[in-house]
N, CA, C and O atoms as CSV, one atom per row, in Angstrom:
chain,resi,resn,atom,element,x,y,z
A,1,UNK,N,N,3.913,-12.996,33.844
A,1,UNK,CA,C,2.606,-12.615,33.354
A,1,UNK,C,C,2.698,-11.463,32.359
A,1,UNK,O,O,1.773,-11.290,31.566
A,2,UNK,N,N,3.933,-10.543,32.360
A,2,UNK,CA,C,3.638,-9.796,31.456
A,2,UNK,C,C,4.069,-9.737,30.677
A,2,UNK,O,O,3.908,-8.781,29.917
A,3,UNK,N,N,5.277,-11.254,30.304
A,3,UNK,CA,C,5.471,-11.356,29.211
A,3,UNK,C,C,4.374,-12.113,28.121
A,3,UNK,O,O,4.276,-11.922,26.909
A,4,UNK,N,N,3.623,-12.998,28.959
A,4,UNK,CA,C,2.874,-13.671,28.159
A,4,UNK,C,C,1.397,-11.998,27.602
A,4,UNK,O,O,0.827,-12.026,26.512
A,5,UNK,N,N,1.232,-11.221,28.305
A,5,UNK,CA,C,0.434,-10.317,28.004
A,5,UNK,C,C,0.726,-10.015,26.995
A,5,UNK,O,O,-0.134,-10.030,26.113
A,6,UNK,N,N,2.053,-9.619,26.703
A,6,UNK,CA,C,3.202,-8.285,25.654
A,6,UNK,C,C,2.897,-9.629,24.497
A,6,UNK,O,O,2.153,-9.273,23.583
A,7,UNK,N,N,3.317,-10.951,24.424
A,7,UNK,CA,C,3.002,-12.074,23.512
A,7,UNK,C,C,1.800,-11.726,22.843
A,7,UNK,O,O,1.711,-11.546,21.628
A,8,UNK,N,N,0.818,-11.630,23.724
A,8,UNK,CA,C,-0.394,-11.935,23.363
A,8,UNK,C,C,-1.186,-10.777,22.529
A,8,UNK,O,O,-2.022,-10.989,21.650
A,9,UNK,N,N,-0.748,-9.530,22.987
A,9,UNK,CA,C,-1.187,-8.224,22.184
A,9,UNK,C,C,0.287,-8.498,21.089
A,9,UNK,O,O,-0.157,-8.453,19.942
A,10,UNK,N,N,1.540,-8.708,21.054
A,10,UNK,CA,C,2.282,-8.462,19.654
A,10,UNK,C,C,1.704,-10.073,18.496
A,10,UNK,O,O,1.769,-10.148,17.269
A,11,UNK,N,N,1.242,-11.017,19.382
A,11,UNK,CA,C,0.404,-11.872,18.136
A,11,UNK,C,C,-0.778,-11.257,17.517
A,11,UNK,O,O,-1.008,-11.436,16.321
A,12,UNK,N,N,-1.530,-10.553,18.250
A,12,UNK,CA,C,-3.086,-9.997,17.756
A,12,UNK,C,C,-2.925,-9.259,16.684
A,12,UNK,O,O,-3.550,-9.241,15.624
A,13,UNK,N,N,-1.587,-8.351,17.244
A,13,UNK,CA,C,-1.145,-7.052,16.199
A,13,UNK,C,C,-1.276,-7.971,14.945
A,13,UNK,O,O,-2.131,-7.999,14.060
A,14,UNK,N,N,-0.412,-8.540,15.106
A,14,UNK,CA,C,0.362,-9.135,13.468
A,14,UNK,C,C,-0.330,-9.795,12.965
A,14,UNK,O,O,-0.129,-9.818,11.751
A,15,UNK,N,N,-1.576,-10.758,13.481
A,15,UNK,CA,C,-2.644,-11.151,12.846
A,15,UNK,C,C,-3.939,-10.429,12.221
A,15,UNK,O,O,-4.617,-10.860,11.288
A,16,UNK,N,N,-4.168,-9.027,13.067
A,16,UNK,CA,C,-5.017,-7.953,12.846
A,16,UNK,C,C,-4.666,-7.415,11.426
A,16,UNK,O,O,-5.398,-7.037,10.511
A,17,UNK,N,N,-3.022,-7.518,11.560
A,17,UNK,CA,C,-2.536,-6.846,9.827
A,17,UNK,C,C,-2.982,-7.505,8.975
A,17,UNK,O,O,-3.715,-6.880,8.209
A,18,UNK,N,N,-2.826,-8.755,8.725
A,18,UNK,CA,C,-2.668,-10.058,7.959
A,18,UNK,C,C,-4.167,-9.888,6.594
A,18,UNK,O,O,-3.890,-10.070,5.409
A,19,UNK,N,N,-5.102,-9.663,6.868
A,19,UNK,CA,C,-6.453,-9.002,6.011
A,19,UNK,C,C,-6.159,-8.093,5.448
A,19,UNK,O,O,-6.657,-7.939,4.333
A,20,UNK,N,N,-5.333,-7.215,5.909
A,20,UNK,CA,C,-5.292,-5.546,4.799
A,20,UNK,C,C,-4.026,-6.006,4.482
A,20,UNK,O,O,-3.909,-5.877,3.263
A,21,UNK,N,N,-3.016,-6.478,4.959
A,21,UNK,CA,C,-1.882,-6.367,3.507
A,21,UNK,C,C,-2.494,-7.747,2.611
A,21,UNK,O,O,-2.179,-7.545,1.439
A,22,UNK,N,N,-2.958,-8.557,2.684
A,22,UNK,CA,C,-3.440,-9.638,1.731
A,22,UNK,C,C,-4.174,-8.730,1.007
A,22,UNK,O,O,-3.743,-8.713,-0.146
A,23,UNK,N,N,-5.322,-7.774,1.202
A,23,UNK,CA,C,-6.037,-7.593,0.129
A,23,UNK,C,C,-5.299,-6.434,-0.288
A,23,UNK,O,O,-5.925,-5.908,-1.208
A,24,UNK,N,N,-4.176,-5.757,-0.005
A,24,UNK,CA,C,-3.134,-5.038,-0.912
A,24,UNK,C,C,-2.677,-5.888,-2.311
A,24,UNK,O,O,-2.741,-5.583,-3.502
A,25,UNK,N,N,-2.239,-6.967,-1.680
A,25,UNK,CA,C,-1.585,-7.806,-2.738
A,25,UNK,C,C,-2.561,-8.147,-4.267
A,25,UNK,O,O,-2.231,-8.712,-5.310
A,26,UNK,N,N,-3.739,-7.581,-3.870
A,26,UNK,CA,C,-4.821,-8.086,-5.087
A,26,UNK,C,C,-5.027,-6.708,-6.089
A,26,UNK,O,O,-5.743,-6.489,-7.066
A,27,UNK,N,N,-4.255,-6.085,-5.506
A,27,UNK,CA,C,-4.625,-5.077,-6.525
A,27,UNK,C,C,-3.626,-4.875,-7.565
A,27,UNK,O,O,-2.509,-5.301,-7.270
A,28,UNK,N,N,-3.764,-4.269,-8.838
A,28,UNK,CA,C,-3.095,-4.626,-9.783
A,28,UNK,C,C,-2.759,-3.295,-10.453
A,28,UNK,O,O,-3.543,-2.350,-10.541
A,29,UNK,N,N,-1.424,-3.327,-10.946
A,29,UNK,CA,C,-0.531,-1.831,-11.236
A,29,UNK,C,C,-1.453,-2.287,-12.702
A,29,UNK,O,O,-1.883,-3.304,-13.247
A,30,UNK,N,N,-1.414,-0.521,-12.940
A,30,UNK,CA,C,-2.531,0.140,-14.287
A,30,UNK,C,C,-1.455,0.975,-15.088
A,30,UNK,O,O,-0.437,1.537,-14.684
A,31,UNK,N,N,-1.878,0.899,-16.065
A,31,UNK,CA,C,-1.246,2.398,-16.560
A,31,UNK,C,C,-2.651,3.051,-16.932
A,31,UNK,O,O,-3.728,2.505,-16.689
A,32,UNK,N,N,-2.490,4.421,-17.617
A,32,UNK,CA,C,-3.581,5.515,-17.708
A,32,UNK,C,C,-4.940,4.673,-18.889
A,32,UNK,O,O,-6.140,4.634,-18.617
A,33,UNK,N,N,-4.357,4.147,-20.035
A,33,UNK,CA,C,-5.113,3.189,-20.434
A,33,UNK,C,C,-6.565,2.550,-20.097
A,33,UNK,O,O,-7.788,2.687,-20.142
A,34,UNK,N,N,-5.155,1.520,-19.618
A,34,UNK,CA,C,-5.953,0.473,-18.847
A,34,UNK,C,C,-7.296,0.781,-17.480
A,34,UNK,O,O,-8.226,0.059,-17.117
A,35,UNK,N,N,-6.941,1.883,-17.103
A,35,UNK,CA,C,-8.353,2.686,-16.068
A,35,UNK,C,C,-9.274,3.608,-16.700
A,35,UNK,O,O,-10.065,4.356,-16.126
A,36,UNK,N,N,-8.983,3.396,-18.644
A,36,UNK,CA,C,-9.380,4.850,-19.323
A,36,UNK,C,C,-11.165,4.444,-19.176
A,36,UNK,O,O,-11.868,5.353,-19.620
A,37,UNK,N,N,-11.752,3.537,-18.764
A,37,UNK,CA,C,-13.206,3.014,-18.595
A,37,UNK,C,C,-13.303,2.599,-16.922
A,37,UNK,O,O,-14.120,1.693,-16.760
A,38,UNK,N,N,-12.906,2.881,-16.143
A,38,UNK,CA,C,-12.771,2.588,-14.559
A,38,UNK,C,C,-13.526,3.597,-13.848
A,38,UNK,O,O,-14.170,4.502,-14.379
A,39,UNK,N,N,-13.440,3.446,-12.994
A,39,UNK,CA,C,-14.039,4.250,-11.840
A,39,UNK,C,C,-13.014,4.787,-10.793
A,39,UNK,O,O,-12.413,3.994,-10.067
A,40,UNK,N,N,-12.785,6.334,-10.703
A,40,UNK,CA,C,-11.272,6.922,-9.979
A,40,UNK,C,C,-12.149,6.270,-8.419
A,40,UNK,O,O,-13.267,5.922,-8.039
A,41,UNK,N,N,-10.719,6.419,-7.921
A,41,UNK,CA,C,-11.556,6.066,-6.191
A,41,UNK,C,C,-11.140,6.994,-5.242
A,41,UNK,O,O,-11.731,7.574,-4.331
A,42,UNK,N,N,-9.633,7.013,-5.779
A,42,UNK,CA,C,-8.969,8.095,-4.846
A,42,UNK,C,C,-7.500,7.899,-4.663
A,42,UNK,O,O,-6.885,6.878,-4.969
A,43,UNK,N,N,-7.057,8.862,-4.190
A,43,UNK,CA,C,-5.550,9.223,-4.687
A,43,UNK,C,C,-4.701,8.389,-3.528
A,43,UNK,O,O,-5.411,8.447,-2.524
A,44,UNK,N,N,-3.932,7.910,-3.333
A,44,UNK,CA,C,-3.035,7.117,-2.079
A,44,UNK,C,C,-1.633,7.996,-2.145
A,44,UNK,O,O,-1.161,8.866,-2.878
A,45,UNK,N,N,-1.246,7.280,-0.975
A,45,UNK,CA,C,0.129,7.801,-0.864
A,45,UNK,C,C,0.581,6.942,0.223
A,45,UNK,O,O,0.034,6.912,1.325
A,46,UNK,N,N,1.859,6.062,-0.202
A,46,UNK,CA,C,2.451,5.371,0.853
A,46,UNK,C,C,3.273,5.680,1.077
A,46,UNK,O,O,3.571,6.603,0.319
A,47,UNK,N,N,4.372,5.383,2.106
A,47,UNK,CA,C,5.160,5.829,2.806
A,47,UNK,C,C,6.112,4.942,3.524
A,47,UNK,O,O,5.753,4.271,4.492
A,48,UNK,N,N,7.625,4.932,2.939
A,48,UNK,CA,C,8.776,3.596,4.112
A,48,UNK,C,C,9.406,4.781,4.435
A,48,UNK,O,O,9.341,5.880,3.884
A,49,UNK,N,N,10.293,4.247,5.823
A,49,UNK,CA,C,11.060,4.977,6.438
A,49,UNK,C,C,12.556,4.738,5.883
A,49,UNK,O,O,13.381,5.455,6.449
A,50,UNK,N,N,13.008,3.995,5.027
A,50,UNK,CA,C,14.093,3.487,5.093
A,50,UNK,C,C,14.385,4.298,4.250
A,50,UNK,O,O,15.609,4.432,4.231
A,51,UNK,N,N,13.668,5.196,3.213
A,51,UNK,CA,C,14.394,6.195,2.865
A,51,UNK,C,C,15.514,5.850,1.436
A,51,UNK,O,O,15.487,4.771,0.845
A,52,UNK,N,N,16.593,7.166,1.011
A,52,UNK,CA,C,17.409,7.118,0.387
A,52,UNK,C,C,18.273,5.909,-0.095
A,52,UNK,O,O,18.233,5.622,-1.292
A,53,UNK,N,N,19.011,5.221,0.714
A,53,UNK,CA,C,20.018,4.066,1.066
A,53,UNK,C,C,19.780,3.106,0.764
A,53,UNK,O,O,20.541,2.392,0.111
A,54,UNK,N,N,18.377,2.713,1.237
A,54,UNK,CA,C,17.793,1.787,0.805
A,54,UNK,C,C,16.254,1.687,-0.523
A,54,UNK,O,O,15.103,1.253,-0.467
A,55,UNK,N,N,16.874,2.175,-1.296
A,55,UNK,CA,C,15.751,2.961,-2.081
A,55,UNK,C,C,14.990,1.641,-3.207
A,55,UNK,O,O,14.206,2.074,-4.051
A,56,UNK,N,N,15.191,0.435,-3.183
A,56,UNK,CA,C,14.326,-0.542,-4.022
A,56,UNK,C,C,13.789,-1.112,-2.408
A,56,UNK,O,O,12.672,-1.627,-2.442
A,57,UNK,N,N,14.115,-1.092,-1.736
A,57,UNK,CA,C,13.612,-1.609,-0.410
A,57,UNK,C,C,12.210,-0.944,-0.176
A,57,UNK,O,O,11.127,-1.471,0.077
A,58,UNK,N,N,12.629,0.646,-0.368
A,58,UNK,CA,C,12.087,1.595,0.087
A,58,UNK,C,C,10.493,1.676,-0.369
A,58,UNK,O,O,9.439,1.552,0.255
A,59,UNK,N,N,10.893,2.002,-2.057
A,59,UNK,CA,C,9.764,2.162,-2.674
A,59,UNK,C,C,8.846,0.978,-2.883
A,59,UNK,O,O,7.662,1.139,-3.177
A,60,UNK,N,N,9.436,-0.291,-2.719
A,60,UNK,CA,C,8.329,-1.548,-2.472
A,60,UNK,C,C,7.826,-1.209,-1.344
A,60,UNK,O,O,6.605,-1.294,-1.469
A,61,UNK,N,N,8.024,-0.961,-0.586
A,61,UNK,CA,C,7.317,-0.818,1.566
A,61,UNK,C,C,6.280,0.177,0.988
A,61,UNK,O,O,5.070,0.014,1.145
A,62,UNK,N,N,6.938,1.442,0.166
A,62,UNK,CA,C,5.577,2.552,0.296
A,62,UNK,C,C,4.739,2.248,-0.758
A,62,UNK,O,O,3.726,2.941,-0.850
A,63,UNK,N,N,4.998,0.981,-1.947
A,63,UNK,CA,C,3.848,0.849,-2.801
A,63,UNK,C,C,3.248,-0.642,-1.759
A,63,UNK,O,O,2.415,-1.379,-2.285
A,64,UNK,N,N,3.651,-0.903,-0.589
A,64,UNK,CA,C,2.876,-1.796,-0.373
A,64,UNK,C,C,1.524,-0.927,0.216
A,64,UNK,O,O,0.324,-1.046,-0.031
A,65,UNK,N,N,2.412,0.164,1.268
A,65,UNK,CA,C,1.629,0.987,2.154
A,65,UNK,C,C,0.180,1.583,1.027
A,65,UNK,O,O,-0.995,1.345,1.307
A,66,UNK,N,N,0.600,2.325,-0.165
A,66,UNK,CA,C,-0.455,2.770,-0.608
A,66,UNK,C,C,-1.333,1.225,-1.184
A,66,UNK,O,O,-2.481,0.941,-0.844
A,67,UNK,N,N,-0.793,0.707,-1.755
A,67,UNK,CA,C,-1.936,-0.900,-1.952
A,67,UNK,C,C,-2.918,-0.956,-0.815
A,67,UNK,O,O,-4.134,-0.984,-1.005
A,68,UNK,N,N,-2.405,-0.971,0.266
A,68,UNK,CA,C,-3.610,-1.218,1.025
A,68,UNK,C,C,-4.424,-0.532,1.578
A,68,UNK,O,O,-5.374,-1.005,2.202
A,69,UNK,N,N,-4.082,1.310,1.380
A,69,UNK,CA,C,-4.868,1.768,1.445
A,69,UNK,C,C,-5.856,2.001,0.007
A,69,UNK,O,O,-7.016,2.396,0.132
A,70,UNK,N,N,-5.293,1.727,-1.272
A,70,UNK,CA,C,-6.466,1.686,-2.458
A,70,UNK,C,C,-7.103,0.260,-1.871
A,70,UNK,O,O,-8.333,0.290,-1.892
A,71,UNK,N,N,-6.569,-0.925,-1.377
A,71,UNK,CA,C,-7.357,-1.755,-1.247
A,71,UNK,C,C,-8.602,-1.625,-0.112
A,71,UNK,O,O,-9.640,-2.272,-0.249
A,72,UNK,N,N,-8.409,-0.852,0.847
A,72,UNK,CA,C,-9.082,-0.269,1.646
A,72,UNK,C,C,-10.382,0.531,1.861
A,72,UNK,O,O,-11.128,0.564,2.839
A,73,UNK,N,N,-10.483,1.559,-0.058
A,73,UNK,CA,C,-11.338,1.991,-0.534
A,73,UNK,C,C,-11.956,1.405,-1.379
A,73,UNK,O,O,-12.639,2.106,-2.126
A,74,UNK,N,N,-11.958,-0.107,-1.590
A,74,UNK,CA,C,-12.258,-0.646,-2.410
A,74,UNK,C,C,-11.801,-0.595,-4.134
A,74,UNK,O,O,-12.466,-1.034,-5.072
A,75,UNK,N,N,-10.559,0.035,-4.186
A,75,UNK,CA,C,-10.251,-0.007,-5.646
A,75,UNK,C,C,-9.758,-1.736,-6.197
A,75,UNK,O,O,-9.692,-2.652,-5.377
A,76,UNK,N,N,-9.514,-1.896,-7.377
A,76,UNK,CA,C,-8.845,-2.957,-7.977
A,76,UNK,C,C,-7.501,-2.788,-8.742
A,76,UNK,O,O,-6.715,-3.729,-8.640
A,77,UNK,N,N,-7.119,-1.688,-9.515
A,77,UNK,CA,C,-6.268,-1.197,-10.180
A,77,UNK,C,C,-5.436,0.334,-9.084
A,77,UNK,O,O,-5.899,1.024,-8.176
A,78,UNK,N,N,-3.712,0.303,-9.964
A,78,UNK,CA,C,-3.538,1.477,-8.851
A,78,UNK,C,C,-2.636,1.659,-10.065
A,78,UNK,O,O,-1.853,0.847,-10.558
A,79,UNK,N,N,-2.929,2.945,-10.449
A,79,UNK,CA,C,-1.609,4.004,-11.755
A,79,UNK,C,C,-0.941,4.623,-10.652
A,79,UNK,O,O,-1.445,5.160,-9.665
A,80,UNK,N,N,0.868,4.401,-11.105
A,80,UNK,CA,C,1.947,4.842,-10.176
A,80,UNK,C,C,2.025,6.586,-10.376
A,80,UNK,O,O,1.688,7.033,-11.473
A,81,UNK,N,N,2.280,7.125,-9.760
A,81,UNK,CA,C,2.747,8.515,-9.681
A,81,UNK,C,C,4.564,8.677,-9.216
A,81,UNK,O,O,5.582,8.013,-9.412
A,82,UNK,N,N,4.193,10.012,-8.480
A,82,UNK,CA,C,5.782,10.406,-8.846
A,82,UNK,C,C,6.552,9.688,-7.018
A,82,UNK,O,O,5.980,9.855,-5.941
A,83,UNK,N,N,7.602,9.106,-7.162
A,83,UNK,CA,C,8.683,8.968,-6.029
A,83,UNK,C,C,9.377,9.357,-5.954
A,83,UNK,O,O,10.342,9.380,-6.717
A,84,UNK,N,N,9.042,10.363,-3.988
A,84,UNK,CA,C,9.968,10.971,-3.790
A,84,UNK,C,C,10.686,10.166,-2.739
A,84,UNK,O,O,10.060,9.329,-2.089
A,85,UNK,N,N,12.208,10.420,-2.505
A,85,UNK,CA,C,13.089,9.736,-1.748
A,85,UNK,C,C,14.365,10.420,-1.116
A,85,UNK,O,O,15.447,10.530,-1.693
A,86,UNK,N,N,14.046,10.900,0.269
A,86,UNK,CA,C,14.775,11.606,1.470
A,86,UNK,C,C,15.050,10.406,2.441
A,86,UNK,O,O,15.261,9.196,2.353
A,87,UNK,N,N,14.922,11.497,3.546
A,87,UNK,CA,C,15.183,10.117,4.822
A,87,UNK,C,C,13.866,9.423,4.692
A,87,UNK,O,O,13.956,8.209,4.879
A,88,UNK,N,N,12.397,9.966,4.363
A,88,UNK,CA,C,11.444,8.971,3.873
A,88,UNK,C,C,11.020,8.844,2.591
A,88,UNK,O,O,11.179,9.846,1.893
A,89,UNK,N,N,10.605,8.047,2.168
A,89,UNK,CA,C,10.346,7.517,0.582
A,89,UNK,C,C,9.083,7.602,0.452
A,89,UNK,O,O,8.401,6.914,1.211
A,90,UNK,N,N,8.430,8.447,-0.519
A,90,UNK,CA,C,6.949,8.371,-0.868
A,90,UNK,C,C,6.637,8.012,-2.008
A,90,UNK,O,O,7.228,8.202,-3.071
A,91,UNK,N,N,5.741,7.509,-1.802
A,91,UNK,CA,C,5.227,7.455,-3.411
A,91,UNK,C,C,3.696,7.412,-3.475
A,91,UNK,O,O,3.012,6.840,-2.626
A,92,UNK,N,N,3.023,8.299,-4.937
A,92,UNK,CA,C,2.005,8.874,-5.025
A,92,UNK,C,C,1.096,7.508,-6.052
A,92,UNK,O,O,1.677,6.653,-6.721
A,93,UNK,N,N,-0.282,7.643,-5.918
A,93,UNK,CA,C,-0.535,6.972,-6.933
A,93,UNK,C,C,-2.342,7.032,-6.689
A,93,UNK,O,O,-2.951,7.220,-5.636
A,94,UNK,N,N,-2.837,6.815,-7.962
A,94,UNK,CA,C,-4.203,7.169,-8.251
A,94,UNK,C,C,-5.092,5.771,-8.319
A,94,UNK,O,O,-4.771,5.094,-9.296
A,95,UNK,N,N,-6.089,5.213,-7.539
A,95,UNK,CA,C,-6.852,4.351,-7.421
A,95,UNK,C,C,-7.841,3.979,-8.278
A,95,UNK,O,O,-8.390,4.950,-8.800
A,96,UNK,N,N,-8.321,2.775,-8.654
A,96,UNK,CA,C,-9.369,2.987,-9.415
A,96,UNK,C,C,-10.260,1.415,-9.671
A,96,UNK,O,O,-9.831,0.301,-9.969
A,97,UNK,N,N,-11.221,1.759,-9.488
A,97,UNK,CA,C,-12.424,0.375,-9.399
A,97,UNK,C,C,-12.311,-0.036,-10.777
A,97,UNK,O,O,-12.069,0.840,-11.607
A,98,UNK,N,N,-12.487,-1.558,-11.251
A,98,UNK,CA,C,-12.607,-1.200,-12.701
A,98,UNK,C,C,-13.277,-3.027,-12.722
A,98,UNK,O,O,-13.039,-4.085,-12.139
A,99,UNK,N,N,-13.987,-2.631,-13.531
A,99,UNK,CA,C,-15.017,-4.266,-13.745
A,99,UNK,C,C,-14.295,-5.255,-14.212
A,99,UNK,O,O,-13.278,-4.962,-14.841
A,100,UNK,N,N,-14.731,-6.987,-13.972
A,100,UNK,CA,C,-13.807,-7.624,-14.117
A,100,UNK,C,C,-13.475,-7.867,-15.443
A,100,UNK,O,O,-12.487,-8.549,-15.717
């Protein structure tokens, strides 16, 4: 019984995700330009653990992480900022609504 429990909450998890990283995937890298008529939304910051070693690994995980939080605030566009990369990998970046 408590494996089928542990099943049943690690399926929910992974389906619960499944809405916010999809609407990560819709948002679309900007440069300063391209948002120069947009609407700012707000600043993100994502975050992988994998760090240094793995550093193209890395910085895709933390531009997924911030995608879904600009997708979260409702932005459409996201201008990259600066990556930093220790034992965790960050990366900064500025949100922004922008008409279709």
């Amino acid at each position: 019984m408590k494996t089928f429990s542990f099943a049943l909450a690690a399926g929910f998890a992974f389906f619960a995700c499944l809405p916010r990283a999809y609407a990560g995937n819709q948002i679309l890298d900007a440069d300063a330009d391209k948002v120069a008529h947009c609407t700012f939304v707000r600043d993100v910051e994502g975050r992988s653990v994998f760090g240094e070693r793995l550093k193209n690994q890395a910085v895709s995980k933390a531009k997924e992480d911030a995608r879904s939080q600009a997708a979260q605030a409702g932005a459409t566009h996201i201008v990259w900022g600066k990556v930093s990369s220790t034992d965790i990998t960050t990366v900064a970046g500025k949100a922004y609504r922008c008409p279709n």
